[in-house]
Residue, then its C-alpha position, 0 to 999 in steps of 0.5 A: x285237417x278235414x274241412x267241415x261240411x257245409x251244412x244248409x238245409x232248404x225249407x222254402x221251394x218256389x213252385x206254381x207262382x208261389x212258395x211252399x214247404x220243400x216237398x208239400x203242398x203246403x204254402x208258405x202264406x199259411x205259416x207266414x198268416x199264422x205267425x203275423x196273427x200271433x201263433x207261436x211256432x209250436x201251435x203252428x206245427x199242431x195246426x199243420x200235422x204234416x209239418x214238423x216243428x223245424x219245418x215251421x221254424x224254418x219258414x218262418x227264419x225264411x220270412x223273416x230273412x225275406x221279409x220284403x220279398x214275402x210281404x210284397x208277394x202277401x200284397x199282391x195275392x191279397x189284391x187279386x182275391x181283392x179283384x176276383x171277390x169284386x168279379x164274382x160279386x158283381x157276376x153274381x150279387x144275388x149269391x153273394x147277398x146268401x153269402x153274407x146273410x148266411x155269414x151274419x146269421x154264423x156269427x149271430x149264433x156263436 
């Protein structure tokens, strides 16, 4: 009798401090913010060409496999945009007041 094949395939690569699909530039925090706002894997792979239907659903077991670990690493990407949003803010108010001026008028208009 033949022993079968161990069959595993990776979806999920660490690279650069964070994750990413294996073999693409794309992060595992895009799929992962789509499926926690309610996106279903299918309208994921149509806002993601370059990734296939099994490479979402693959980031997504991933997650949800991982979800301590991921949602941990989520936290702290979302304090450090927290701390460089704060920075620049404080580096450049005037920017930053045409920023949101320009955000308000966006949302006026739509």
């Amino acid at each position: 009798m033949t022993a079968a094949p161990t069959l595993a395939k990776r979806y999920i690569e660490q690279r650069d401090q964070g994750y990413w699909i294996e073999g693409t530039r794309i992060s595992l925090d895009s799929v992962v913010y789509a499926f926690l706002n309610g996106k279903s894997p299918e309208s994921i792979a149509q806002d993601f060409p370059l990734l296939s239907l099994e490479q979402v659903y693959g980031a997504i077991t991933f997650y949800l496999g991982s979800r301590e670990l991921i949602d941990a690493y989520l936290k702290e990407g979302e304090e450090e945009f927290e701390k460089l949003q704060k920075s620049y803010r404080q580096k450049n108010p005037l920017l930053y007041q045409k920023l949101k001026t320009a955000q308000a008028q966006k949302l006026i208009k739509s």
